[in-house]
C-alpha positions as CSV (number, residue, x, y, z in Angstrom):
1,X,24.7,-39.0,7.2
2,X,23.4,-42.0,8.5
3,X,20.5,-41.7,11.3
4,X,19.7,-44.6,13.9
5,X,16.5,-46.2,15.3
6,X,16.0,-44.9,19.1
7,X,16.6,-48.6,20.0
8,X,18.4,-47.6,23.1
9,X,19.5,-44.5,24.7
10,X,22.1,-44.1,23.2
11,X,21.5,-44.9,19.9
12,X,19.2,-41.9,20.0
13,X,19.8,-38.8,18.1
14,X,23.0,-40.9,17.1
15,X,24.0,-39.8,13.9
16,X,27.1,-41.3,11.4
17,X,28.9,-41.2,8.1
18,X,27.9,-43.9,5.9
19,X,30.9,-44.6,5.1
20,X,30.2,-47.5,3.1
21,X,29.3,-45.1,0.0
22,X,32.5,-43.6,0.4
23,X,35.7,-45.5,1.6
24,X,36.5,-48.4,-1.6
25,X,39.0,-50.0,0.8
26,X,38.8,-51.6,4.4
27,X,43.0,-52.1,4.9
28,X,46.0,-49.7,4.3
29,X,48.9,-50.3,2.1
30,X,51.4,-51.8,4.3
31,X,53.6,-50.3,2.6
32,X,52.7,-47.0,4.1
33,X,51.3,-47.6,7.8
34,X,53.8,-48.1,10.7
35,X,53.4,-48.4,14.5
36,X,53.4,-44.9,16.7
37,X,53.4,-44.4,20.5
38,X,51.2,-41.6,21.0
39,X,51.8,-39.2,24.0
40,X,48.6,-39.5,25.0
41,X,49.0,-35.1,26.2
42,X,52.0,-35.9,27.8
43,X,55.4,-34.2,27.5
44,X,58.8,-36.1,27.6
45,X,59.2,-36.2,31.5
46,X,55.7,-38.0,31.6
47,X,53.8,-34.9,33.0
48,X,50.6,-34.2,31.9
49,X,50.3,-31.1,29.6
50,X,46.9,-31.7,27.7
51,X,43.9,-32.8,30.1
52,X,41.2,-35.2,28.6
53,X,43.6,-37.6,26.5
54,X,44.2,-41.3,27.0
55,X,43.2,-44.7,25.7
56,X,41.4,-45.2,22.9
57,X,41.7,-47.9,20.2
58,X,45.2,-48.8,18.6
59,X,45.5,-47.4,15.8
60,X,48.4,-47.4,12.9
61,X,49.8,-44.6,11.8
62,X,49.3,-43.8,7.9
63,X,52.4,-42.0,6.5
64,X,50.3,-39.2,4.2
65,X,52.2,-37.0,2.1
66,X,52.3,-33.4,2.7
67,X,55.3,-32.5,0.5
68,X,54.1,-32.8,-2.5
69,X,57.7,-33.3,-4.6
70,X,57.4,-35.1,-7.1
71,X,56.7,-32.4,-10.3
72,X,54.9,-33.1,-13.5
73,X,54.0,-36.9,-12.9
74,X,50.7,-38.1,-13.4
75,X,49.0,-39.9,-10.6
76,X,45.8,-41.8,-10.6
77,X,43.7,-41.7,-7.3
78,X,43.4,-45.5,-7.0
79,X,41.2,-46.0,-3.3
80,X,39.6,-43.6,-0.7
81,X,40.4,-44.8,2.8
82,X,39.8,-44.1,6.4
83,X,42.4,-42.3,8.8
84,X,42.1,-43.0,12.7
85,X,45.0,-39.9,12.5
86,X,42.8,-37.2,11.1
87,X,39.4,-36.5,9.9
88,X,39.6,-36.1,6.2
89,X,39.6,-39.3,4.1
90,X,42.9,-40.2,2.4
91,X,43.7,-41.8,-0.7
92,X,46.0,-44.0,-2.4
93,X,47.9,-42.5,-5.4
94,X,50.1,-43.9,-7.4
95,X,52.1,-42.2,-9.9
96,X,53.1,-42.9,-13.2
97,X,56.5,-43.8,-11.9
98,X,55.3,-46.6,-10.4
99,X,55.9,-44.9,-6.9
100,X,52.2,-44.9,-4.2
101,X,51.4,-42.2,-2.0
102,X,49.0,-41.4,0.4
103,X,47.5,-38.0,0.0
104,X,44.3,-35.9,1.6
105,X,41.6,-36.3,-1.0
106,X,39.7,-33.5,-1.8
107,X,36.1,-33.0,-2.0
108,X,34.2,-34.8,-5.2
109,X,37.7,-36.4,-6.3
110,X,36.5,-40.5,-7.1
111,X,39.0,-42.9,-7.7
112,X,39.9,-43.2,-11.4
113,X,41.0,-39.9,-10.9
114,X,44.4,-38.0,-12.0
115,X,46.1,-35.0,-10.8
116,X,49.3,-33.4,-11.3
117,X,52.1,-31.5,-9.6
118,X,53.3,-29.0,-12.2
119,X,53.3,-24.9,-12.5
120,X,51.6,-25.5,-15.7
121,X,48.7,-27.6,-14.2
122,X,45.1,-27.4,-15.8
123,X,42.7,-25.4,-12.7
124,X,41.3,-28.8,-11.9
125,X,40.2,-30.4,-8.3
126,X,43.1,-32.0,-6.7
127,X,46.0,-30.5,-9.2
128,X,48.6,-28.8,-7.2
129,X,50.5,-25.4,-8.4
130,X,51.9,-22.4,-7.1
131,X,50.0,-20.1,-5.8
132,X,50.9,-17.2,-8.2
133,X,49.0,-18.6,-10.9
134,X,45.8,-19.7,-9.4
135,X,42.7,-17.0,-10.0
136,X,41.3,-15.0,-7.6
137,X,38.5,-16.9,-5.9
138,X,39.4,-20.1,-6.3
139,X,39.1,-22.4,-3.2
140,X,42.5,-24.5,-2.1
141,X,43.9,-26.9,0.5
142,X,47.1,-28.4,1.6
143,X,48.7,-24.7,1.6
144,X,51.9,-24.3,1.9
145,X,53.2,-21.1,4.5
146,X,56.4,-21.1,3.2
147,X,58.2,-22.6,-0.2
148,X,58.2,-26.1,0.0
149,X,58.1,-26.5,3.5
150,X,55.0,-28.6,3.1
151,X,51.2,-28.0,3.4
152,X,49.9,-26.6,6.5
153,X,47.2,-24.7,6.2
154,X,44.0,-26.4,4.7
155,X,44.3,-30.1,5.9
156,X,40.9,-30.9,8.2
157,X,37.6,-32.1,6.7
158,X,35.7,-29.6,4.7
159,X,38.3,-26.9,5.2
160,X,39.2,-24.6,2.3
161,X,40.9,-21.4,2.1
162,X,40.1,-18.7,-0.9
163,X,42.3,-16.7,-2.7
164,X,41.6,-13.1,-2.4
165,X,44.1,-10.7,-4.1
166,X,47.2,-11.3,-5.7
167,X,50.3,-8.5,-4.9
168,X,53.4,-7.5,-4.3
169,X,55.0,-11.0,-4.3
170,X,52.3,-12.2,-1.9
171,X,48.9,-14.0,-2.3
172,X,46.1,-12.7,0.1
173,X,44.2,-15.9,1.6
174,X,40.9,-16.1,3.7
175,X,41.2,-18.3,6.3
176,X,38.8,-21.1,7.3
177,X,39.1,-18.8,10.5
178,X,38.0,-15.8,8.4
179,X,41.3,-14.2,9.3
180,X,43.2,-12.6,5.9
181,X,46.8,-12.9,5.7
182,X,49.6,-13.1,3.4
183,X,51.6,-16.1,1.4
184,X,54.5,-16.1,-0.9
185,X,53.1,-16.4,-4.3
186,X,55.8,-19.2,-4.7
187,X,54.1,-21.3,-1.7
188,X,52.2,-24.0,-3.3
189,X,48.3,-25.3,-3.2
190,X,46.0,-27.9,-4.5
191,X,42.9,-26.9,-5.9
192,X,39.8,-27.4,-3.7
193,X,38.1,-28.1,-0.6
194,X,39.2,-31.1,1.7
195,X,36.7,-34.4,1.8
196,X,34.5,-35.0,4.7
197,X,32.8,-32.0,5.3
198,X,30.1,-33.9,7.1
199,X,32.3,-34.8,10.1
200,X,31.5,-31.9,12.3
201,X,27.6,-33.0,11.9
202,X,28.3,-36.4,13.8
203,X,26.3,-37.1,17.2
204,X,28.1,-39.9,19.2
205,X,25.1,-40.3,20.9
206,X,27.2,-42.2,23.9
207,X,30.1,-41.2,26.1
208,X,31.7,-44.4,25.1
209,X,32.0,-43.6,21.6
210,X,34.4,-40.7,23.1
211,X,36.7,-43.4,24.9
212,X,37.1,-45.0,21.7
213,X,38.8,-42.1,20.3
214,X,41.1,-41.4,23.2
215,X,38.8,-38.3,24.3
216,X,38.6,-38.2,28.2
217,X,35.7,-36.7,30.3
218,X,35.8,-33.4,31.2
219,X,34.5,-32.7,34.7
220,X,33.2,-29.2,35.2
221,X,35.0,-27.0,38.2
222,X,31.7,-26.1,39.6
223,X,31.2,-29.1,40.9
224,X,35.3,-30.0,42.3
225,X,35.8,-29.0,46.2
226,X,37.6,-25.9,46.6
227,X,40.6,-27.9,46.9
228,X,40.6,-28.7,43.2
229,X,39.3,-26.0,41.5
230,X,39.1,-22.0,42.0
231,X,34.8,-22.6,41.9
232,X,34.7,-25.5,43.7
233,X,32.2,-26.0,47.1
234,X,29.5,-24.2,48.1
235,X,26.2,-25.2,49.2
236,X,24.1,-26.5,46.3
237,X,24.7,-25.3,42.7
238,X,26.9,-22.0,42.8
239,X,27.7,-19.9,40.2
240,X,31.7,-19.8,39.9
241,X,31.9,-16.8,42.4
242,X,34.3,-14.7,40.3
243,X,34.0,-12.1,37.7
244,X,36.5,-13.4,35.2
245,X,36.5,-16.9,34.4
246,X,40.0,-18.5,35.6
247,X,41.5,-22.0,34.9
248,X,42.3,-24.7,37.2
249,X,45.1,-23.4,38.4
250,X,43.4,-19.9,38.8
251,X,45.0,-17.9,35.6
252,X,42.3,-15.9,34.1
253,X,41.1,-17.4,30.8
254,X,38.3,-16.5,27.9
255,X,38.1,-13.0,26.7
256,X,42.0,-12.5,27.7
257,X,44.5,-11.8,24.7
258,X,47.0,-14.9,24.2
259,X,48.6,-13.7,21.2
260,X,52.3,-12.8,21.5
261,X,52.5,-8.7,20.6
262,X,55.7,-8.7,18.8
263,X,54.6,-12.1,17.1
264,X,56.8,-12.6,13.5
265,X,53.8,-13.1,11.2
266,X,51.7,-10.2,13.0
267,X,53.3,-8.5,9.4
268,X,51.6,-11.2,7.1
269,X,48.1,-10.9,8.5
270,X,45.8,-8.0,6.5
271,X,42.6,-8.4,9.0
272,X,42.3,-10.7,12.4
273,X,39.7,-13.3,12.6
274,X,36.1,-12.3,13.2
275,X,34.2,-13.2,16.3
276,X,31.1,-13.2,17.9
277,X,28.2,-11.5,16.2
278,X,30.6,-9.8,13.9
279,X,31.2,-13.6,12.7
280,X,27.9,-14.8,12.7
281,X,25.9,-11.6,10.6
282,X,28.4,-12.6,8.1
């Protein structure tokens, strides 16, 4: 991490990745990168559905590859880059076929690097194979939820799953959530944990810095009129004046069950997420 003088108020306490010992390129293969409108958290009728979002800097949109299809060709990791898109680093990879890629790099994985796509794959950082054959314990990314229908689970910075058990047709994962739940053995993996695991240990030090990336402020209720918000007004500072805390719109929120009963994959999952001090003793 990289730490900053208190040369101003808000370059106190600011803290940043050096990315200068990490990234080995400063522009994208053109190939690769394309223009995208973002929706900024609006739906297709132009009504806001996501509060917060808007502005920002432009930014292009690398294509990364989630797929994962092409088998038993060598590729050589050939740069680590920056994503505006996401928070793990990408990387360039070109195959022996003469074909380049983006991909999410994992953790320790330099350029120079190989990996592979193949069943028969050496238990390596970065190689990719099907879940049926990787050993219990083993830490993986980019997971697959269904036979090739691409990674999903796995894809943020510093985010692994484990693999717990083996059974039955079905591989037993740990979450990142700590929640267990089952994956077809066929569903496929990569071996290890995704790069930039010091992202959530940034201080932006400066509301600005949250512009940048297209984050708007949040305003608290508390301080609305009663017009705009269920704990709005009062004299002074209130409390909220309710027992349960409700959303704008006055639908009671935090501690209520979201979670569809009848849900599809309520089947697939062998023990729900931890919380609260149940999480943290852990």
């Amino acid at each position: 991490m990289k730490k900053y003088r208190p040369t101003t108020p808000s370059r106190r306490n600011m803290t940043t990745i050096n990315y200068r010992e990490v990234l080995t390129a400063s522009s994208p293969e053109k190939s690769l990168t394309k223009g995208r409108k973002r929706s900024v958290g609006r739906n297709n009728k132009g009504r806001v559905t996501t509060r917060h979002k808007g502005g920002g800097n432009k930014r292009l949109y690398r294509d990364v590859d989630f797929v994962y299809n092409k088998f038993d060709i060598p590729a050589k990791l050939t740069t680590i880059e920056y994503d505006p898109n996401r928070n793990a680093f990408i990387g360039l990879a070109s195959y022996a076929d003469g074909e380049k890629r983006y991909v999410v790099v994992p953790k320790n994985m330099k350029p120079g690097m190989k990996f592979i796509v193949s069943e028969k794959a050496p238990l390596e950082v970065g190689n990719r194979m099907p879940l049926r054959v990787i050993p219990v314990g083993t830490f993986v990314y980019n997971v697959e939820i269904k036979p090739k229908g691409g990674a999903k689970i796995g894809r943020a910075a510093g985010i692994f799953a484990q693999v717990v058990a083996n059974d039955g047709g079905y591989t037993s994962l740990k979450m990142p959530s700590t929640e267990v739940r089952k994956v077809s053995e066929n569903a496929w993996a990569s071996i290890g944990e995704v790069s930039n695991a010091e992202y959530q240990l940034q201080n932006f030090g400066k509301a600005g810095k949250s512009r940048w990336r297209g984050i708007r402020p949040t305003v608290r209720g508390s301080v609305m009129n009663p017009v705009d918000h269920p704990y709005g007004g009062g004299e002074g500072r209130q409390g909220r004046g309710t027992r349960r805390p409700k959303t704008l719109w006055g639908k009671v929120t935090g501690g209520r069950k979201t979670r569809t009963p009848k849900k599809y994959s309520n089947l697939f999952i062998v023990s729900r997420r931890k919380t609260g001090k149940s999480r943290k003793s852990q």
